[in-house]
C-alpha positions in Angstrom: -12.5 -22.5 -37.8 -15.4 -24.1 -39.2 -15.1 -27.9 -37.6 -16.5 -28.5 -34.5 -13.7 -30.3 -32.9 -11.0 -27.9 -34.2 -13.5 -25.1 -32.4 -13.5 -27.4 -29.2 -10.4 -28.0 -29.0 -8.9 -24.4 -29.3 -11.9 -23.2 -27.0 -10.0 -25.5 -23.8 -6.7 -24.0 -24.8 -7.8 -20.7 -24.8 -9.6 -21.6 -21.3 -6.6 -23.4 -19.8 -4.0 -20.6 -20.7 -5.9 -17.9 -18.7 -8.4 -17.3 -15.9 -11.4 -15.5 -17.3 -12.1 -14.8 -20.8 -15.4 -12.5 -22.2 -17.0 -14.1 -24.7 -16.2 -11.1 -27.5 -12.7 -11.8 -26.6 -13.3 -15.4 -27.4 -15.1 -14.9 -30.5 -12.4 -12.6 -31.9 -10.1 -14.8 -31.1 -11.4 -18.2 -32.5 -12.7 -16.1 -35.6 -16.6 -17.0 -34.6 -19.9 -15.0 -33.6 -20.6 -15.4 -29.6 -23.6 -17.4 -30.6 -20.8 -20.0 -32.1 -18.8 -19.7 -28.3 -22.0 -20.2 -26.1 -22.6 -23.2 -28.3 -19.1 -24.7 -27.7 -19.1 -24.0 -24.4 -22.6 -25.9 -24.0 -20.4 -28.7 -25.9 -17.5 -28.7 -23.8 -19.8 -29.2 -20.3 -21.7 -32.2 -22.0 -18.0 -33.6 -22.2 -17.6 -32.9 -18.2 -15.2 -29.8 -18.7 -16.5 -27.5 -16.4 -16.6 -24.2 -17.7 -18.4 -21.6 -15.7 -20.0 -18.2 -17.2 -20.9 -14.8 -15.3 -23.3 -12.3 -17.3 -23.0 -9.0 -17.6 -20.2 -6.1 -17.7 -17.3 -7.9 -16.7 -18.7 -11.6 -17.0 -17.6 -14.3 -19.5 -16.1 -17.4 -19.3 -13.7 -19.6 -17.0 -12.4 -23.3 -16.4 -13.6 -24.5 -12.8 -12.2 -26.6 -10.7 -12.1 -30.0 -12.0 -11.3 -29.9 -15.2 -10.1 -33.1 -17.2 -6.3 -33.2 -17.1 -6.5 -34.2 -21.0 -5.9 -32.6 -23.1 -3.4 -30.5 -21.9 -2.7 -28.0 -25.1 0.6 -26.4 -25.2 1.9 -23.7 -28.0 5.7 -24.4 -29.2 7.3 -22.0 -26.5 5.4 -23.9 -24.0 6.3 -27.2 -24.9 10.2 -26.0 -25.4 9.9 -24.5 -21.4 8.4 -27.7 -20.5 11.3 -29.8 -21.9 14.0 -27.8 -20.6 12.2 -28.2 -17.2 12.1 -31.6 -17.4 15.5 -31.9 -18.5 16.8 -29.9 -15.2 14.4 -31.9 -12.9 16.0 -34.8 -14.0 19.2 -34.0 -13.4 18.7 -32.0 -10.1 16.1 -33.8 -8.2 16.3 -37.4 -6.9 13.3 -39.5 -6.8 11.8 -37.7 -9.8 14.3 -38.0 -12.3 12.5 -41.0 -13.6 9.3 -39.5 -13.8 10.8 -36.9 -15.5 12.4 -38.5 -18.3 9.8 -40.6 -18.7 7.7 -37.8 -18.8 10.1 -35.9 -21.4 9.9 -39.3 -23.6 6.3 -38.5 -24.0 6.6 -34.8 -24.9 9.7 -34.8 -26.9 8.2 -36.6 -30.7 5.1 -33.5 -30.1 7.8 -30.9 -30.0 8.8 -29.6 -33.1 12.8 -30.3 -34.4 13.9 -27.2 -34.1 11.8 -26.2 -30.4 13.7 -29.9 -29.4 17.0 -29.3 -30.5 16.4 -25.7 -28.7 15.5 -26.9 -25.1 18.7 -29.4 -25.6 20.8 -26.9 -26.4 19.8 -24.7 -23.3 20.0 -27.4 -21.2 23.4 -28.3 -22.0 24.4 -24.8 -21.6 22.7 -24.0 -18.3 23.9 -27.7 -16.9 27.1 -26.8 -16.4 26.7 -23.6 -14.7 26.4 -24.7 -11.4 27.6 -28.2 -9.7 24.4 -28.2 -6.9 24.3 -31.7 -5.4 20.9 -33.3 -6.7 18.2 -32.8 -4.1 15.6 -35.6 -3.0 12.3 -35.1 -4.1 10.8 -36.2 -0.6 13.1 -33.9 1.4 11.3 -31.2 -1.4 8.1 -32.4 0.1 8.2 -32.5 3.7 10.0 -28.7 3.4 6.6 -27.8 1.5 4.9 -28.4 4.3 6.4 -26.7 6.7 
């Protein structure tokens, strides 16, 4: 991985996808020195990510609070759970079903063919498997709160 914006950008996937991270764990896993991950993470802040780092036995690295929503990295598996999420919330719940689809629009020409035909076909077979009446998305909302 020896471009800088290839680095970066793996280094917020690897941060978004789990809590804490030691920075040998991200080295071996980007295919860098530690020297190479403090540097990226020194990168990543000047951008306004907010990465936090602990010292010691048990320290390393973590995405705070406040993070930049973009770009939101997903694998292939993510993507195709993502998808077949969408697909059910817009057929299941009112009031977001237009949000969803709009929302699957966006996603679906980033998943691969294959991923895409794959969340279709799930959907379609998990559709039918169960008649619930669609459920309003601000009836979901006030419930949450109680």
């Amino acid at each position: 991985m020896r471009h800088t914006a290839h680095r970066l950008l793996r280094l917020i996937s690897l941060l978004q996808a789990r809590r804490h991270w030691s920075g040998a764990e991200l080295a071996e896993r980007m295919g860098v020195d530690r020297r190479s991950i403090r540097r990226d993470v020194e990168r990543l802040r000047e951008l306004g990510y907010p990465v936090q780092a602990s010292a010691g036995v048990g320290g390393g690295y973590r995405l705070g609070a406040g993070a930049p929503v973009l770009p939101m990295l997903l694998d292939e598996e993510e993507a195709t759970t993502l998808a077949i999420a969408l697909r059910a919330a817009s057929a299941t719940v009112s009031g977001i079903d237009d949000t969803a689809r709009g929302l699957l629009s966006k996603l679906d020409p980033l998943v691969p063919a294959r991923r895409r035909q794959q969340a279709g076909e799930v959907h379609a077979a998990t559709a039918t498997l169960s008649d619930l009446p669609s459920t309003d998305a601000r009836l979901l909302g006030q419930l949450a709160q109680h």
